[in-house]
N, C-alpha and C positions, 0 to 999 in steps of 0.2 A: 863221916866225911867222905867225899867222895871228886875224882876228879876226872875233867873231862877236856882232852886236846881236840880243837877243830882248824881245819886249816878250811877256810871259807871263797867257796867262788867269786872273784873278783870281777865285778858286771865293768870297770875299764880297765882288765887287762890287758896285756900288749898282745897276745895269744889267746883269745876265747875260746879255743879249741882245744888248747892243753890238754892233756890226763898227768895230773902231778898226785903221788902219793902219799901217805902217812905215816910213819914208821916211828912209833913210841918205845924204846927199851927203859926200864926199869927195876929196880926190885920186887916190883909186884908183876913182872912176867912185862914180856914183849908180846905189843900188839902191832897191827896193821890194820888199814884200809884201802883199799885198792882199789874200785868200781868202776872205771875207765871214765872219770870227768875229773874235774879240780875240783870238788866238794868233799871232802874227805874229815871222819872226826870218827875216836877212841875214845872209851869212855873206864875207869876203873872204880868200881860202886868201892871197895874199901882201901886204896892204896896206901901200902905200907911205905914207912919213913924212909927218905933216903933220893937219892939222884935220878932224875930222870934224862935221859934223852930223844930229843928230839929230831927227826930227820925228813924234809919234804924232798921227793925224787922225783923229778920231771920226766917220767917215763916215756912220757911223746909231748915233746912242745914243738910243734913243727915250724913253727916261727925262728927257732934258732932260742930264743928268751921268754919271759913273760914278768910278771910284777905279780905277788900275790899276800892276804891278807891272810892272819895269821892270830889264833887265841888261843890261849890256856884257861881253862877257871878250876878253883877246886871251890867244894861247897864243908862248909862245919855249919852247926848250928850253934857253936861258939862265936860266929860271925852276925850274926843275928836273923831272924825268919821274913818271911811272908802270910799275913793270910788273910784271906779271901771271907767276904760276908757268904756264908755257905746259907743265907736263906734260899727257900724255893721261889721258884716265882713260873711262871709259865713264858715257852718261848715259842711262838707261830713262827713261821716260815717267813722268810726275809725281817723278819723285825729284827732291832740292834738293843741292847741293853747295857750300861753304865754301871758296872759291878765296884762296888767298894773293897780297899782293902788297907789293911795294914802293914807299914813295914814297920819292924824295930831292927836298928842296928845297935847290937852289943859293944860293937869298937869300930873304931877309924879304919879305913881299910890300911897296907902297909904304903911304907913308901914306893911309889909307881906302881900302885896297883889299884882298881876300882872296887868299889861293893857293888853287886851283881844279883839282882834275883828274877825268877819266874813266880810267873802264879798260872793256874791251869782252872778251869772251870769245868766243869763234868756233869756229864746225865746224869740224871736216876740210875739208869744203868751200865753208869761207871764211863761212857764216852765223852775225850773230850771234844767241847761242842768250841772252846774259846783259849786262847793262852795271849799273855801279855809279860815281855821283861821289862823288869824296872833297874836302873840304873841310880846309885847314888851317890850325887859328887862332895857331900860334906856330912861331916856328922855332928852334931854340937850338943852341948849341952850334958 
């Protein structure tokens, strides 16, 4: 399982000029992101159980404010996968191609929360050439 806080640039906020920061404490250790914009995300590939906190710092909003957009996700494969038709197929320059995949969700996501996946498509040798998230709002069955 693994989890990942971004706090994501917001293209109307009141301040596009901002530098707001990220500041995750935890029991799996304290991170930051700092990079002088408001795009900012931590990522902890095995977080251990327990509280997290969150903290955005408007380090320079020279507006006085701003408005900003804000995501947590954590990933299990208890939640269920993604995956991708991994045939080969050839890809020339500017051409587009329509990749299949599968999701299966294991469970309902929880209350106020979404089920969330990526999928990545890759070279031969290992570059990703494509990525796509898929978002799902129900589970049935």
């Amino acid at each position: 399982m693994g989890l990942r806080v971004a706090r994501r640039a917001d293209p109307n906020a009141g301040d596009p000029n901002a530098d707001l920061d990220l500041f995750v404490t935890g029991p799996s250790g304290d991170l930051q992101s700092a990079d002088g914009d408001s795009e900012e995300a931590v990522s902890y590939p095995s977080p251990l159980a327990g509280t997290y906190t969150v903290t955005v710092d408007g380090y320079s909003v020279p507006s006085g404010s701003t408005t900003f957009d804000y995501q947590d996700v954590f990933f299990s494969a208890a939640l269920g996968e993604i995956a991708v038709d991994g045939t080969p197929f050839e890809f020339p320059k500017g051409a587009t191609k329509v990749i299949d995949g599968t999701v299966t969700a294991r469970q309902p996501a929880a209350e106020g929360r979404s089920l969330f996946g990526s999928m990545q498509i890759t070279s031969s040798s290992g570059a990703v050439i494509g990525t796509s998230d898929v978002l799902i709002n129900a589970v049935t069955g």
